[in-house]
C-alpha positions in Angstrom: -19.7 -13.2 -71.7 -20.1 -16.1 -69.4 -23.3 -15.9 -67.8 -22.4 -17.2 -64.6 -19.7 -14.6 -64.0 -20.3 -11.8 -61.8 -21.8 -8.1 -62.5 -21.1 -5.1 -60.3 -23.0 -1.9 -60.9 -20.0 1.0 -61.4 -21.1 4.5 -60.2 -18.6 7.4 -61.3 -19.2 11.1 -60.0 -18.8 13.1 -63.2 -19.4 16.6 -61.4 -19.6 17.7 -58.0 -17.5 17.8 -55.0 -16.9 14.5 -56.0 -16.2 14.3 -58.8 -14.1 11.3 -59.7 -15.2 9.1 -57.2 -15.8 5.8 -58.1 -18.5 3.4 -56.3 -18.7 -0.3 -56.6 -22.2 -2.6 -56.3 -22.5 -6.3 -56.7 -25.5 -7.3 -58.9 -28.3 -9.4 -57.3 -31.7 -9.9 -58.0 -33.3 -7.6 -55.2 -30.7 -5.1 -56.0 -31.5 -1.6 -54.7 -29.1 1.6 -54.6 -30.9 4.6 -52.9 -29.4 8.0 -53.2 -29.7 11.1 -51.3 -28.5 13.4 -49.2 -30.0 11.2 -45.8 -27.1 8.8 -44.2 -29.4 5.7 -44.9 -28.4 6.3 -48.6 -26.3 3.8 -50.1 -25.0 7.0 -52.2 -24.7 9.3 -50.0 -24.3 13.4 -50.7 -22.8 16.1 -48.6 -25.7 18.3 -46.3 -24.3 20.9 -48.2 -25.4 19.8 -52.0 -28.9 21.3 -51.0 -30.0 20.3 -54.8 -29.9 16.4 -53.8 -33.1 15.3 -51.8 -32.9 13.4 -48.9 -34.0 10.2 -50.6 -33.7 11.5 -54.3 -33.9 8.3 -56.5 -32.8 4.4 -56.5 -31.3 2.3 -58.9 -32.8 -1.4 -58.9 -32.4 -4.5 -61.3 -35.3 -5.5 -63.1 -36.2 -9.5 -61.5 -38.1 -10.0 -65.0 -36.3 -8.8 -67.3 -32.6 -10.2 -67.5 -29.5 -7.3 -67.7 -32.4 -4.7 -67.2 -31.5 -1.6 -64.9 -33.8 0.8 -63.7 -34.0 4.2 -61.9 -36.9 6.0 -60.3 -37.5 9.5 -58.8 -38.6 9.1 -55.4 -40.5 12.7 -55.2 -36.9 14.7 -55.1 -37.7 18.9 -55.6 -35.2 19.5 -58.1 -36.2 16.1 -60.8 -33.7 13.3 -62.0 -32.3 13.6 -65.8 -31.0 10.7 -67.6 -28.7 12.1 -70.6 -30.3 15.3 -70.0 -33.8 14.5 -69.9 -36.2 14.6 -66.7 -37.3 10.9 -66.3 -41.3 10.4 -64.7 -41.3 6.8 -63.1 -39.3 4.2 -63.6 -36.6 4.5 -66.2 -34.2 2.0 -68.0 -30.8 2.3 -67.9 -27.8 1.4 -70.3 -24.1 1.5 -68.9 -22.7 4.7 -70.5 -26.0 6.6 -69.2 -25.4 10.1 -67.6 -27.5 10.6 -64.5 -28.2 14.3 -63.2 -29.5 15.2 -59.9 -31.4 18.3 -60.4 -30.8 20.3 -63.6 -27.8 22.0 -62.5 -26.8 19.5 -59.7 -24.2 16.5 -59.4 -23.9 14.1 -62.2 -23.3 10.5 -62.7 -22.4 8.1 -64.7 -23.9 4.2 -65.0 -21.8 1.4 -66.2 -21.4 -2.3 -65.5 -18.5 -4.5 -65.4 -18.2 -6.7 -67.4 -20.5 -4.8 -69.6 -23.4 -7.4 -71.1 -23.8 -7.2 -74.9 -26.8 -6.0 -74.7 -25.2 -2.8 -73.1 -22.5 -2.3 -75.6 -23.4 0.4 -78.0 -22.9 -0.4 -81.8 -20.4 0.5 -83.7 -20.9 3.6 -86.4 -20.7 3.1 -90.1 -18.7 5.7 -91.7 -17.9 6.2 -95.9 -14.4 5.7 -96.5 -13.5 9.7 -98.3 -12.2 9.2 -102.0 -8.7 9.4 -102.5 -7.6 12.1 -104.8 -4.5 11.9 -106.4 -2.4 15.0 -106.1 -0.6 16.6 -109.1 2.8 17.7 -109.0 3.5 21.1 -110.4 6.6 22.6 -112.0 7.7 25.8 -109.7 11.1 26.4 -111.8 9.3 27.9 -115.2 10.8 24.7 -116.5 9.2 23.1 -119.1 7.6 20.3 -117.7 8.3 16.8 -118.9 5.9 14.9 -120.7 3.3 13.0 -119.6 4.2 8.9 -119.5 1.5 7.2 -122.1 -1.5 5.6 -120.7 -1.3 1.7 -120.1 -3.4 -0.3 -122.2 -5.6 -2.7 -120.2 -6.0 -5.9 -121.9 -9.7 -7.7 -122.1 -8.9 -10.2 -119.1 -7.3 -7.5 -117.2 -10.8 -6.0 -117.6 -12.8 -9.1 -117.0 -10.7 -9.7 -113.7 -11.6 -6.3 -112.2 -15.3 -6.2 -113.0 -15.6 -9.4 -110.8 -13.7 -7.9 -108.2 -15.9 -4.8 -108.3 -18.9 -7.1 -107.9 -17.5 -9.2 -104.9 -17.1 -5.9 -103.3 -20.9 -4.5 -104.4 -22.2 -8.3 -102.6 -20.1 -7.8 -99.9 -21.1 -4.0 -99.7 -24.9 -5.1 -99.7 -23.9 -7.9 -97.0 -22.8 -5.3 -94.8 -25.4 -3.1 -95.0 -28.5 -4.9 -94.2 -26.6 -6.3 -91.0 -26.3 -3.0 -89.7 -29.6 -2.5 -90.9 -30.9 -5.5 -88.9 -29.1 -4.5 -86.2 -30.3 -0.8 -86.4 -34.2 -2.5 -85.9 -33.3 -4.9 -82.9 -31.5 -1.8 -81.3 -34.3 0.9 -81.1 -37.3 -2.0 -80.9 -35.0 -2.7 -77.9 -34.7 1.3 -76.8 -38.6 1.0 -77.0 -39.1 -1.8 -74.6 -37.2 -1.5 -71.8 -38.5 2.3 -71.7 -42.1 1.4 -71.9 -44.2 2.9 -69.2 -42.9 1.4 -65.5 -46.1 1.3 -63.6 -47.7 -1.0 -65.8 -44.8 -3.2 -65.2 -45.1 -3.0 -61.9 -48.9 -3.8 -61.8 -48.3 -7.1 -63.4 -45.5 -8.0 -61.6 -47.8 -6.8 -58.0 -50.8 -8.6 -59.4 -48.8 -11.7 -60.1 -46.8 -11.6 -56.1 -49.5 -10.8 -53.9 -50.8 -13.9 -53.0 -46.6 -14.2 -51.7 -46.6 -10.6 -49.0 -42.6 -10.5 -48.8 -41.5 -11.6 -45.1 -39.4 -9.0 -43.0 -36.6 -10.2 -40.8 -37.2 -8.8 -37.3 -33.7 -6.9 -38.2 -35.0 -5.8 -41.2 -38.0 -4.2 -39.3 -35.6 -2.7 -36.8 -34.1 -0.8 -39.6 -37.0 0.4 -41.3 -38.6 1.7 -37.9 -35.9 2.4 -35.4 -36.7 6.5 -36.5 -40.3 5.9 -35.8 -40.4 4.5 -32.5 -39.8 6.7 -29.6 -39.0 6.9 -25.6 -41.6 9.3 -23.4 -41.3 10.2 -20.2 -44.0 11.8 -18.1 -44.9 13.1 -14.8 -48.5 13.8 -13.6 -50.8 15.4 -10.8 -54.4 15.4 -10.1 -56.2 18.4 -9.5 -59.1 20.3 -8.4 -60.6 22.0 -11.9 -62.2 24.9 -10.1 -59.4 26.5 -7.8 -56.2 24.5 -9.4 -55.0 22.9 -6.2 -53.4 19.9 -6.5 -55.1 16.7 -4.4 -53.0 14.9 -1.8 -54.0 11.1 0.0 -54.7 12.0 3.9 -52.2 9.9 6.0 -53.8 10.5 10.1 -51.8 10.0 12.9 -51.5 6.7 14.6 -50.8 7.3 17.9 -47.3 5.8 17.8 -45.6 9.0 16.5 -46.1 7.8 12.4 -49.3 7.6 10.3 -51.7 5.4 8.3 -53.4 6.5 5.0 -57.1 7.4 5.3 -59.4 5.6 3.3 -63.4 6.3 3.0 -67.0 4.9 1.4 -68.4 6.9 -1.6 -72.1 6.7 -1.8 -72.3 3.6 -3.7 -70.5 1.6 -1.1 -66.8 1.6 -2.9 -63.6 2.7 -0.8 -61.7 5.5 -2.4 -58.3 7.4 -0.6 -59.5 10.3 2.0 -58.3 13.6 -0.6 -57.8 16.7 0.1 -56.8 19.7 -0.7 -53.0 21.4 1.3 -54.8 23.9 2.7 -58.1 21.7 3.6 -56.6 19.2 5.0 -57.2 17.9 8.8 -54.9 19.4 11.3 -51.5 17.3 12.2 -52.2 15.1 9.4 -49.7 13.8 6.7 -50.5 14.4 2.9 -49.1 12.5 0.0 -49.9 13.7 -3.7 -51.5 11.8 -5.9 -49.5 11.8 -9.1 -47.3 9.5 -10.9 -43.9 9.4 -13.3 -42.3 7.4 -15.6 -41.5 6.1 -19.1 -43.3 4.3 -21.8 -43.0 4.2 -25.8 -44.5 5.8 -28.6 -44.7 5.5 -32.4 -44.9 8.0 -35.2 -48.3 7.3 -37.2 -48.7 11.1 -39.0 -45.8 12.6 -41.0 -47.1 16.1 -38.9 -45.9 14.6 -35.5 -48.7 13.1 -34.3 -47.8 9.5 -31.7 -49.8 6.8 -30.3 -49.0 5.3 -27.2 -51.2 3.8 -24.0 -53.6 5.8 -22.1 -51.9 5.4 -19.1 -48.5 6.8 -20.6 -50.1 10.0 -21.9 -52.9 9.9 -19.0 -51.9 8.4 -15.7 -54.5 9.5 -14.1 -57.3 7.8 -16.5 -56.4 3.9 -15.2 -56.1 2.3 -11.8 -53.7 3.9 -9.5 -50.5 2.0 -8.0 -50.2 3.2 -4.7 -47.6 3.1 -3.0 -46.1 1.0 -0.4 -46.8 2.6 2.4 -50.5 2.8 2.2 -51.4 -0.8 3.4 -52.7 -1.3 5.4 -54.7 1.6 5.7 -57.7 2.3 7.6 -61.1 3.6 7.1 -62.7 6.7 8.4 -66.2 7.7 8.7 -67.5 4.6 10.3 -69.4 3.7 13.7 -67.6 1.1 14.2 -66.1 0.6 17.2 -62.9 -1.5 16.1 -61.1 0.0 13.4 -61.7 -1.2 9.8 -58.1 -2.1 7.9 -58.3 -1.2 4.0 -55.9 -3.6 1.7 -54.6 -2.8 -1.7 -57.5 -5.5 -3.0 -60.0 -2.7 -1.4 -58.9 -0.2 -4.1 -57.5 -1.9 -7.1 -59.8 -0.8 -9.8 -59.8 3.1 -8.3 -59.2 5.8 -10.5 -57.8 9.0 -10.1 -60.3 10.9 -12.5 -63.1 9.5 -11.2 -62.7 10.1 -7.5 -65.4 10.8 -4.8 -68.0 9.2 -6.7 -70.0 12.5 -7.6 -67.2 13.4 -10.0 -68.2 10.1 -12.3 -71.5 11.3 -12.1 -70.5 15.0 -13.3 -68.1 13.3 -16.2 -71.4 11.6 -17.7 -72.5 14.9 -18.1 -69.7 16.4 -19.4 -68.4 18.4 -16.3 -65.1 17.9 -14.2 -64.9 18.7 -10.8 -61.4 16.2 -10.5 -59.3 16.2 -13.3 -55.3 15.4 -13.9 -52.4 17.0 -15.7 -49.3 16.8 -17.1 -46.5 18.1 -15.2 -44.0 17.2 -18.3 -44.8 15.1 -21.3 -41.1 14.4 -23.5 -40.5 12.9 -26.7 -36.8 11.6 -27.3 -36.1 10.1 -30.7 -33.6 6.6 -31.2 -29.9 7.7 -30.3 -31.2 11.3 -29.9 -30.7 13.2 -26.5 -32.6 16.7 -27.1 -36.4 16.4 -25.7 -39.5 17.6 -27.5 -42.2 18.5 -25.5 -45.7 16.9 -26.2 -49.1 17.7 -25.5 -52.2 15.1 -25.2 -54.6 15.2 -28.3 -56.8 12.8 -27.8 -58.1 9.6 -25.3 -59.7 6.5 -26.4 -62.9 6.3 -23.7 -62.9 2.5 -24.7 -59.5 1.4 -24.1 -55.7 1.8 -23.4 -54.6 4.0 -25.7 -53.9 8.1 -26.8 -52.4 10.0 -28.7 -50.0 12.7 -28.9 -48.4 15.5 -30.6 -44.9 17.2 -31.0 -44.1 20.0 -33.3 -41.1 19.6 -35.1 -40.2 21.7 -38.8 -39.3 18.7 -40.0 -41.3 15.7 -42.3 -41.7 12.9 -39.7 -41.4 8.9 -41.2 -44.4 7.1 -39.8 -45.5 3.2 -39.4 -47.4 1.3 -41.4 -50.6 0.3 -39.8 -52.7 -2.8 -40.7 -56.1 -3.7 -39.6 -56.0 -7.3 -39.0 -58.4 -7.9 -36.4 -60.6 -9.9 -38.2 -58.2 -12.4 -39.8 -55.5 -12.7 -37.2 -55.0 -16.3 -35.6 -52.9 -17.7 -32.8 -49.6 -18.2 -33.8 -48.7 -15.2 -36.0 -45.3 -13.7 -35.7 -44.9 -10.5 -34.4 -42.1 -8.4 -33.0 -42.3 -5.4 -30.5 -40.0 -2.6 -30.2 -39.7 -0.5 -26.8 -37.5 1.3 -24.2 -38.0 -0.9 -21.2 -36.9 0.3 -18.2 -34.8 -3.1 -17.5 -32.6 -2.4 -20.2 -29.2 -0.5 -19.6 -29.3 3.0 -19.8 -26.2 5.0 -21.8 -25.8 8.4 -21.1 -24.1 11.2 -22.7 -22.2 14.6 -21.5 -22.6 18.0 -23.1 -20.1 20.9 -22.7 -22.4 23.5 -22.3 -21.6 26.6 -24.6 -24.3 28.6 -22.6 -22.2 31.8 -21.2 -25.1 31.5 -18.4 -25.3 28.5 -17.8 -22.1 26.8 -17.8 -22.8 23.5 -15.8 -22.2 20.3 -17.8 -25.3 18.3 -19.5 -25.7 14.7 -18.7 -28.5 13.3 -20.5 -29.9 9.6 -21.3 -30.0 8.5 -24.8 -32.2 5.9 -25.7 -31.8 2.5 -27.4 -34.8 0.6 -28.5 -35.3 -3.0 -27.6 -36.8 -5.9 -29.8 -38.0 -9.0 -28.8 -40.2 -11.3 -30.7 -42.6 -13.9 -30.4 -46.3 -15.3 -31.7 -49.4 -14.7 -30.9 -50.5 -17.0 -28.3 -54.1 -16.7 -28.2 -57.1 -13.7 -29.3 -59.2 -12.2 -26.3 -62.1 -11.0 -27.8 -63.6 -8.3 -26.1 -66.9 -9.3 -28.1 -67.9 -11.3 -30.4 -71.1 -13.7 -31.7 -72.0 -16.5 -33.3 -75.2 -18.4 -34.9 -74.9 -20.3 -31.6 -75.1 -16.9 -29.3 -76.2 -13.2 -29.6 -72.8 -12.2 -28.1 -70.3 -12.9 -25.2 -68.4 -10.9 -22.9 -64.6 -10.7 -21.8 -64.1 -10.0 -18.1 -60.6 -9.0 -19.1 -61.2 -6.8 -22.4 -60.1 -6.5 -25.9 -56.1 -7.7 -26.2 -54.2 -10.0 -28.1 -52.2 -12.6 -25.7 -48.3 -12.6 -26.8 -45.6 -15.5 -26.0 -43.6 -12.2 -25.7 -41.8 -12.6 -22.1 -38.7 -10.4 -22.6 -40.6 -6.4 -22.2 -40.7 -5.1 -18.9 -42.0 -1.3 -17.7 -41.7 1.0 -20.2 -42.3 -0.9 -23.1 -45.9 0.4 -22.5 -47.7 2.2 -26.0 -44.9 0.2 -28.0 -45.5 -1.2 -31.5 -46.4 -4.5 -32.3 -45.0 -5.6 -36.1 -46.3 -8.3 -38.1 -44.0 -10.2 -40.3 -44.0 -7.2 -42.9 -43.2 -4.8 -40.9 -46.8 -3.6 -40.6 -48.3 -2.3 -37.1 -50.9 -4.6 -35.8 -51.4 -4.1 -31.7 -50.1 -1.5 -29.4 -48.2 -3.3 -26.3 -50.2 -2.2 -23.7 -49.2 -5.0 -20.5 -46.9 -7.7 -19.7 -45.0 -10.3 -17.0 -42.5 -12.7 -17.0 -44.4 -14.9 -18.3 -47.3 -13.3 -20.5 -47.8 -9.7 -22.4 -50.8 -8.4 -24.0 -51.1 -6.3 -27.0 -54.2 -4.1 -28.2 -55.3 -4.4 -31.7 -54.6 -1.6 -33.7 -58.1 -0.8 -35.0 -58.3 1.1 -31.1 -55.6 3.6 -32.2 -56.8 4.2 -35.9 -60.7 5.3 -34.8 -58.9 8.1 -32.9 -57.3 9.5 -35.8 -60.6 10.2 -36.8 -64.5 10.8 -36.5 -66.5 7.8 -35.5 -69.6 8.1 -35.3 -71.3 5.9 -32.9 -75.3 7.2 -33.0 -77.0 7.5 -36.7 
């Protein structure tokens, strides 16, 4: 066989619905045929052949060992058989092999094409059967004619055929201990390429990983487009002992509109004038305090559990954007004669939770007189419309981030995280995935099939965005030296991107290194810079951290 000429991989269905399809692979070194009853698969089964697993088993060629197939069960219920017998790891594979999927299920058969010599099975050695000479019989009752006399065989007549006889005994002998010899190098071959697989795959790990493989940002796409997903929310704050919901006073100005009400707490900071509906001053205008919106989310628990930014999942736990129309405001409560303007500058670091002052007091000690709440919390999956409802689990009380939780019968597929804080430098490729808000939306309508409810559904479905870029510098929350004790950053913990391309709602995105591994959670971002938070922040609240001893 000419060894530059090309191998394809030939799959035949041999039972099934199937059966008697044929499927067609060209050979290359990082060769890898999943099958399964997912659409991902490259072999894909009908939702109905409830024997095949999702991701049952793949067929890869061996980079080490040339013409060398392998398959391997990926977990399936129902077991992979190779000519009838359940396989356990990675198994070799010779064209000709029958593959089962489950004991009873669909079967298939390997072959190649051309088939390699070292796939072509050898030929069996059968014993010629003795020819027997047959005797004629008289059926008349005649008397049957005499035997002819026996020739006489002269001495070199004799001589002739003993030499014969012994060219055929050498060439007898000759034949035998080639197939012999080829017997041995068969099954010493049998042997080898079905030794144990994970061995073989330790050497060949121990021997690549100073090389980690390199992911194209398409390639990450693919792998994670399931993982990532689109949440929208809507929040109120509220009064934790009655319910009621807290509104921003807005007075009257004395030229038939009004101007929001700002006051001093008792450490000097100005905070919005709240109040309650039914507490509130007489002819005066109240605006809720309360947010919506969209961010992103990403899958890191097969059991549904998400991580995302605190101010996603918790508006009310980081500085509030007013809106528009309260600057200028002005500010109550003073003896001042000439009335005191508030600016947005006045109240930029407020936060809703930790209102009036007193209620940051009570939160040291565990007790919430001011508290927020979800008014809706959705999870919506890549090119999915239905929503899943989500509840908060847990907030970091250090930084940006939370995490959620849907409930869903279904096995999730979760990112890869990887703690790199430590070793990351400026300059390291990383990719982020979202659903900002700047991207086109696409829509879809739904006949209803509700006999009470028959009006049409018109939902968006969303489309993840990636964009890519380095890492343009590390700000170090903290950090020391043998020069200093430890230094401070007035803007916190984040890793500066050369990312330009997210907008709003990109917000509790992942951040992918070049292998497709989680690093930061996008947490912030302009037109001309975006931060990230290192991951370490979203894996200490998947846990208990202890931070007294």
């Amino acid at each position: 066989m000419n060894p530059h000429q090309p191998i394809s991989i030939i799959i035949r269905f041999t039972g099934g619905i199937r059966n008697g399809v044929t499927k067609k692979f060209q050979v290359t070194e990082h060769l890898s045929i999943k099958i399964g009853r997912g659409e991902n698969n490259d072999i894909p089964f009908d939702l109905s052949e409830d024997i095949v697993s999702r991701e049952h088993c793949v067929i890869k060629k061996n980079p080490d060992l040339f013409d060398t197939y392998e398959i391997t069960d990926l977990g399936s219920k129902n077991g992979t058989y190779v000519n009838g017998k359940a396989i356990a790891g990675a198994t070799g594979l010779i064209a000709g092999d029958q593959i089962q999927l489950g004991k009873n299920g669909p079967s298939l058969e390997f072959d190649l094409d051309p088939r390699p010599a070292s796939h072509i099975r050898k030929t069996r050695v059968i014993d010629a059967a003795s020819a027997k000479e047959t005797q004629v019989h008289s059926i008349d009752g005649k008397k049957k004619e005499p035997a002819p006399a026996k020739e006489v065989i002269g001495k070199q007549t004799m001589q002739h055929m003993l030499q014969q006889s012994e060219k055929k005994s050498k060439k007898g002998l000759l034949v035998t201990t080639v197939a012999l010899l080829l017997l041995v190098v068969t099954v010493g071959w049998l042997v080898y390429s079905n030794r144990p697989a994970p061995k073989v795959v330790n050497i060949i790990q121990k021997e690549k990983s100073d090389v980690p493989p390199t992911l194209t940002p398409a390639r990450i796409n693919k792998e994670n487009e399931q993982k990532v997903v689109l949440i929208e929310l809507g929040w109120k704050l509220l009064l934790t002992k009655t319910g009621e919901e807290l509104y921003h006073v807005y007075l009257p100005n004395g030229k038939g509109g009004f101007i929001a009400a700002y006051l001093r707490n008792n450490t000097g900071a100005i905070e919005p004038y709240l109040s309650t509906k039914t507490g509130a001053p007489k002819d005066a205008d109240i605006v809720p305090i309360g947010g919506f919106g969209s961010g992103t989310g990403f899958v890191v628990d097969e059991r549904g559990f998400i991580i995302t930014n605190r101010h996603v999942a918790a508006g009310w736990l980081t500085s509030y954007q007013f809106p528009q129309d309260a600057f200028p405001g002005i500010l109550v409560g003073t003896n001042s004669k000439e009335p005191q303007m508030v600016s947005e500058g006045d109240v930029r670091d407020w936060v809703p939770a930790e209102a009036m002052n007193y209620n940051r007091q009570m939160l040291e000690s565990g007790v919430k007189y001011i508290d927020g709440e979800s008014a809706y919390l959705d999870v919506t999956f890549a090119n999915n419309s239905l929503r899943t409802p989500a509840k908060v689990v847990r907030i970091s009380n250090v930084h940006d981030v939370a995490m959620i939780k849907i409930e869903l019968p279904e096995t999730l597929g979760k990112v890869e995280m990887y703690d790199n804080y430590n070793k990351i430098e400026p300059g390291s490729v990383v990719t982020v995935m979202g659903y900002p808000g700047l991207s086109p939306d696409q829509y879809v309508a739904n006949r209803s099939q509700d006999g009470f409810n028959r009006n049409p559904n018109i939902v968006k479905v969303p489309v993840p965005t990636l964009s890519t870029g380095n890492i343009g510098r590390l700000v170090k929350g903290r950090a020391g030296s043998d020069k200093v004790d430890d230094y401070l950053s007035s803007f916190g913990d984040y890793y500066q991107l050369t990312i330009n391309s997210t907008g709003p709602g990109n917000s509790g995105g992942p951040t992918f290194d070049d292998q497709g591994k989680v690093i930061g959670i996008y947490s912030a971002g302009s037109s001309k810079v975006s931060y990230s938070i290192p991951i370490k922040y979203a894996i200490e609240l998947m846990g208990r951290q202890e931070v007294i001893r």
